[in-house]
C-alpha positions in Angstrom: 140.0 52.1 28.3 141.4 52.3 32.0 143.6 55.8 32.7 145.3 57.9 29.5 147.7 60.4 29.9 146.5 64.0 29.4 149.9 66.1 28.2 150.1 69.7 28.9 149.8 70.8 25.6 146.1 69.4 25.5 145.8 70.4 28.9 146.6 73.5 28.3 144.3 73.9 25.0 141.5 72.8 27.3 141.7 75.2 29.7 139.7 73.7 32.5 137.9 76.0 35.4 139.2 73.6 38.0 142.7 71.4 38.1 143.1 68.8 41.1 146.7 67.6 41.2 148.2 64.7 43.5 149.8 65.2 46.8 151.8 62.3 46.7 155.4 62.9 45.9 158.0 60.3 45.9 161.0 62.3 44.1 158.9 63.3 41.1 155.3 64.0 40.8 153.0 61.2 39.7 152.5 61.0 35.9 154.9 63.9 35.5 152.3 66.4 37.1 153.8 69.2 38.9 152.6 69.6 42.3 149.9 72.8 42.4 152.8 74.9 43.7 155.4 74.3 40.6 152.1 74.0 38.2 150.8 77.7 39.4 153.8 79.5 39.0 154.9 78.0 35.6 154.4 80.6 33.0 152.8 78.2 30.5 150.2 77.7 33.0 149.3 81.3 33.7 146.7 82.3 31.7 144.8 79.0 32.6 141.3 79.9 34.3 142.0 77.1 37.3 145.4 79.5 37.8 144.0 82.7 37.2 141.0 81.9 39.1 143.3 79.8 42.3 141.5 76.9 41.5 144.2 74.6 41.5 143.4 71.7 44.6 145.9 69.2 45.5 143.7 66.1 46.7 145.7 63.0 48.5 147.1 60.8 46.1 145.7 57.6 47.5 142.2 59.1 46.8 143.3 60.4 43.1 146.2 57.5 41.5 144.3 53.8 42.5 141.6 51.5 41.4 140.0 51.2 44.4 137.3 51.6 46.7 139.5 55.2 47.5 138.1 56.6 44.1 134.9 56.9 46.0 137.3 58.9 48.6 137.9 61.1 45.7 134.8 61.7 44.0 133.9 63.1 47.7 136.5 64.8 47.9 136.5 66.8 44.6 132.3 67.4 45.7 133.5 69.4 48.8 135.6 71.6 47.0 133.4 72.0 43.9 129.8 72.5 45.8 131.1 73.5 49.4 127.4 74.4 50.3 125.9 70.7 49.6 128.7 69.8 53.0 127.7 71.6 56.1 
């Protein structure tokens, strides 16, 4: 129920095609997420297909960390990067 934490490890077993991190950054990253920058360059994350593949997005985090009407924001967001062609 509501938002879980996802740790690297599992992350990192999962191996996703496509990682969206926050942009907001207020002295540490939300959630302990690295920012895409730190996240693509760490050598735990390398052989990730998102990495390998530069398929790491950094969305805004207003649109990514609330409970709001912004998650629509998001969901829009995420559908422009993932099915550019459906957004002329």
């Amino acid at each position: 129920v509501g938002h879980g934490t996802l740790t690297q490890e599992v992350a990192l077993t999962i191996d996703p095609d496509v990682i969206f991190v926050s942009g907001y950054k207020s002295g540490k990253a939300v959630k302990d997420m690295p920012p895409a920058e730190e996240l693509t360059q760490d050598p735990a994350w390398k052989q990730v297909r998102a990495v390998k593949n530069g398929r790491v997005h950094t969305l805004p985090g207003n649109h990514l960390i609330c409970i709001s009407h912004h998650l629509v924001k998001a969901a829009e967001d995420m559908a422009r990067i993932l099915h550019p062609e459906c957004f002329p």
